[in-house]
C-alpha positions in Angstrom: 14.6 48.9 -251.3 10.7 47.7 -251.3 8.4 50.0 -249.7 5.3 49.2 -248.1 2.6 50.5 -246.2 1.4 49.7 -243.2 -2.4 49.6 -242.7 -2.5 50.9 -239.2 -0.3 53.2 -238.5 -0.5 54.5 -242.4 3.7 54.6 -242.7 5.9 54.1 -245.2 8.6 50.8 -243.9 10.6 48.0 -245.4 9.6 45.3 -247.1 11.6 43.3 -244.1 8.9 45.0 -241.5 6.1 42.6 -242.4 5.5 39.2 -241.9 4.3 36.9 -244.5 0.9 38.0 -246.0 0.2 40.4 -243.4 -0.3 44.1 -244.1 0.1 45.2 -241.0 4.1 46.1 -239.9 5.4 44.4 -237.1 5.4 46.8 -234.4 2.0 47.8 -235.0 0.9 43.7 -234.8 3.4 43.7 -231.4 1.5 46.6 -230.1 -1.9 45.2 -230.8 -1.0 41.5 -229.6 1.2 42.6 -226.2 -2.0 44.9 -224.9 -4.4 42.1 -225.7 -2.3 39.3 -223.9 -2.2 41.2 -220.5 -5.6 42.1 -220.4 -5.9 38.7 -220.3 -4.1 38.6 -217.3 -5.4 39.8 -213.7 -2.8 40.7 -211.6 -4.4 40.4 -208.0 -3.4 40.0 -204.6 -4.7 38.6 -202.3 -6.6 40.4 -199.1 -4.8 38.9 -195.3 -8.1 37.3 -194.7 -7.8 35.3 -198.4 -3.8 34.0 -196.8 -5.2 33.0 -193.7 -8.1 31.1 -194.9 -6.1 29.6 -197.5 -3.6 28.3 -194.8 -6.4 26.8 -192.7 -7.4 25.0 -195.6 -4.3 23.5 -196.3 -4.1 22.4 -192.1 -7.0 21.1 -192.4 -7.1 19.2 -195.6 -3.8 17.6 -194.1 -5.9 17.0 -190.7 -8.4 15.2 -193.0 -6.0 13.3 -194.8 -4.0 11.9 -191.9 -7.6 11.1 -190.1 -8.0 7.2 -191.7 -4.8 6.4 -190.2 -5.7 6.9 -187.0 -9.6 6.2 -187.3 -9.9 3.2 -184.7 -8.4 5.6 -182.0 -10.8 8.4 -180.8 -7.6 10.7 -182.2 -8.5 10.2 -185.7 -11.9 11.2 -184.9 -11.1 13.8 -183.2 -8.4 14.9 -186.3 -11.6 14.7 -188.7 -13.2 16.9 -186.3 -10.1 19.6 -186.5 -9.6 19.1 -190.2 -13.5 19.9 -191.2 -13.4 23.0 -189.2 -10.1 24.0 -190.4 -11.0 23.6 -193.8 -14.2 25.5 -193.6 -13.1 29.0 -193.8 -11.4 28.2 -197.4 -14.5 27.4 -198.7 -16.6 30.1 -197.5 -14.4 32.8 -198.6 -14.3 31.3 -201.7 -17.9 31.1 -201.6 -18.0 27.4 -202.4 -21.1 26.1 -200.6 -21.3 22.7 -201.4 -18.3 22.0 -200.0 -18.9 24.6 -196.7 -22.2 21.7 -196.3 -19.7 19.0 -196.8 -17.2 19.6 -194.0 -19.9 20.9 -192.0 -21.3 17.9 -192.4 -18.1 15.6 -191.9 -17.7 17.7 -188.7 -21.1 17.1 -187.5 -20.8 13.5 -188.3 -17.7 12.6 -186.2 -18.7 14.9 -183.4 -22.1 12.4 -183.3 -19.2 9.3 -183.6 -17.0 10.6 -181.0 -20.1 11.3 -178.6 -21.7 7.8 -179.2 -18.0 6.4 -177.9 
């Protein structure tokens, strides 16, 4: 049987061990590749106020979304109004500003529209 030796762990295996043009052995390459791959990976959960946010987000993205439907009615007005509010929490937990300015601004917008009715 043909012996080689491994470069890492400095042992003595089968030819059958190695890949193709590699000197290191298999399990040494696993070992190597497997702790590199989940540091890779984060595994996180997230906080209760980082699910409710989220949820409000989705409410009011579908708020939003609904809104042009209805826009000739004061309801979809009122609808953008919920949605931008709703959606605001998302985005500031996430700490995306331009978009906290956004629906601020789509909320402050619509308020002005609904008052001017």
């Amino acid at each position: 049987m043909v012996m080689r030796k491994c470069n890492k762990c400095n042992k003595e295996k089968a030819l059958i061990k190695f890949r193709e043009n590699k000197k290191t052995c298999l399990k040494c390459e696993y070992r190597f590749k497997q702790r590199f791959m989940r540091s890779l990976v984060q595994d996180r959960r997230l906080s209760a106020i980082e699910r409710l946010s989220n949820r409000l987000g989705y409410m009011g993205a579908a708020f939003i979304m609904i809104s042009p439907y209805l826009l000739p009615n004061t309801i979809g007005g009122i609808t953008y109004v919920i949605g931008g509010i709703l959606a605001i929490p998302q985005v500031w937990v996430a700490k995306q500003w331009n978009l906290v300015v956004v629906n601020l601004n789509v909320t402050i917008g619509y308020l002005i529209y609904l008052y001017n009715i």
